[in-house]
C-alpha positions as CSV (number, residue, x, y, z in Angstrom):
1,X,54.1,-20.2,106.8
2,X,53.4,-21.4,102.8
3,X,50.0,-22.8,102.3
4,X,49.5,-23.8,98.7
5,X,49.8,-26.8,96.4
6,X,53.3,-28.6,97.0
7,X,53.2,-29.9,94.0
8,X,55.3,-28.2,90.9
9,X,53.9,-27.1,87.6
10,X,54.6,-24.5,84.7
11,X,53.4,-21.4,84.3
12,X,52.8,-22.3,80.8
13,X,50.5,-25.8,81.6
14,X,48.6,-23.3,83.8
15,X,47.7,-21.3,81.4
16,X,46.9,-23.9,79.0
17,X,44.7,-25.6,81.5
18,X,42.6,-22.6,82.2
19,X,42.4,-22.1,78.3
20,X,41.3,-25.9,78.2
21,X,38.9,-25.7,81.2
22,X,37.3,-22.1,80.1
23,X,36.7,-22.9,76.3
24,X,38.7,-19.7,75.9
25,X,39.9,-18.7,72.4
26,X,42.9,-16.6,73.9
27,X,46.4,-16.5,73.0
28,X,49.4,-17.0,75.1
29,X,52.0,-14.6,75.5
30,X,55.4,-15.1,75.9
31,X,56.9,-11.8,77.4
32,X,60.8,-12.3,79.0
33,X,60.9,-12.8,83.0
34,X,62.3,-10.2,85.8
35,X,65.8,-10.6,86.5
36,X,64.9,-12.0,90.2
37,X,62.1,-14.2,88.7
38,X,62.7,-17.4,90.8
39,X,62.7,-20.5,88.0
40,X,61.2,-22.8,90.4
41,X,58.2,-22.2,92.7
42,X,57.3,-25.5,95.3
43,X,56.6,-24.0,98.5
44,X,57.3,-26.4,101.6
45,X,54.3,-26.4,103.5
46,X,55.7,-28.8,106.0
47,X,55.0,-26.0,108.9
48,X,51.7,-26.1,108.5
49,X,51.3,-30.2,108.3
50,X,52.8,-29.9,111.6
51,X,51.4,-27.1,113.2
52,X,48.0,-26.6,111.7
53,X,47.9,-30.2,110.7
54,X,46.8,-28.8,107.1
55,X,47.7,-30.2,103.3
56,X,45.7,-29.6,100.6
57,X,42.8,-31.6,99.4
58,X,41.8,-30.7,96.2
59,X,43.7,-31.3,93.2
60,X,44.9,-28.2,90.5
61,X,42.1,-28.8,87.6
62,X,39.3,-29.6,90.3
63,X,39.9,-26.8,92.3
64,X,40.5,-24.4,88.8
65,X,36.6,-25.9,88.0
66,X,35.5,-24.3,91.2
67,X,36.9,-21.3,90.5
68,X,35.4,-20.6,86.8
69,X,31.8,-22.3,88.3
70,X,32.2,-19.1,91.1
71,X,32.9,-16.6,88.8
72,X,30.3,-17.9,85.7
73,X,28.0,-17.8,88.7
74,X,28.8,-14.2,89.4
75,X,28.9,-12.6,86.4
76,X,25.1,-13.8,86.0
């Protein structure tokens, strides 16, 4: 059964977002994919709408903001 975010983004606006969000100075880098790297990645989480009644509630950046909070939190 998928759970995760339905909706489709890049690998690259990821990154970029977390660069964004974490005030990071890093660099990007561009490295060639595996042969059986899939090009698209949406996973249908309509099994679990229907059998756990479950979709997720919290958008990309919010939940990416959570995340860095935690681990800021931790590393205290």
């Amino acid at each position: 059964m998928n759970i995760g975010n339905p909706n489709e983004f890049s690998v690259l606006g990821l990154a970029n977002l977390v660069l964004r969000l974490t005030g990071s100075k890093s660099k990007i880098a561009f490295k060639p994919l595996p042969a059986d790297d899939p090009k698209q990645r949406q996973p249908d989480i309509s099994l679990a709408k229907k059998i756990l009644n479950w979709e997720p509630t919290v958008g990309l950046e919010e939940g990416l903001k959570e995340t860095i909070f935690y681990f800021r939190k931790l590393a205290c």
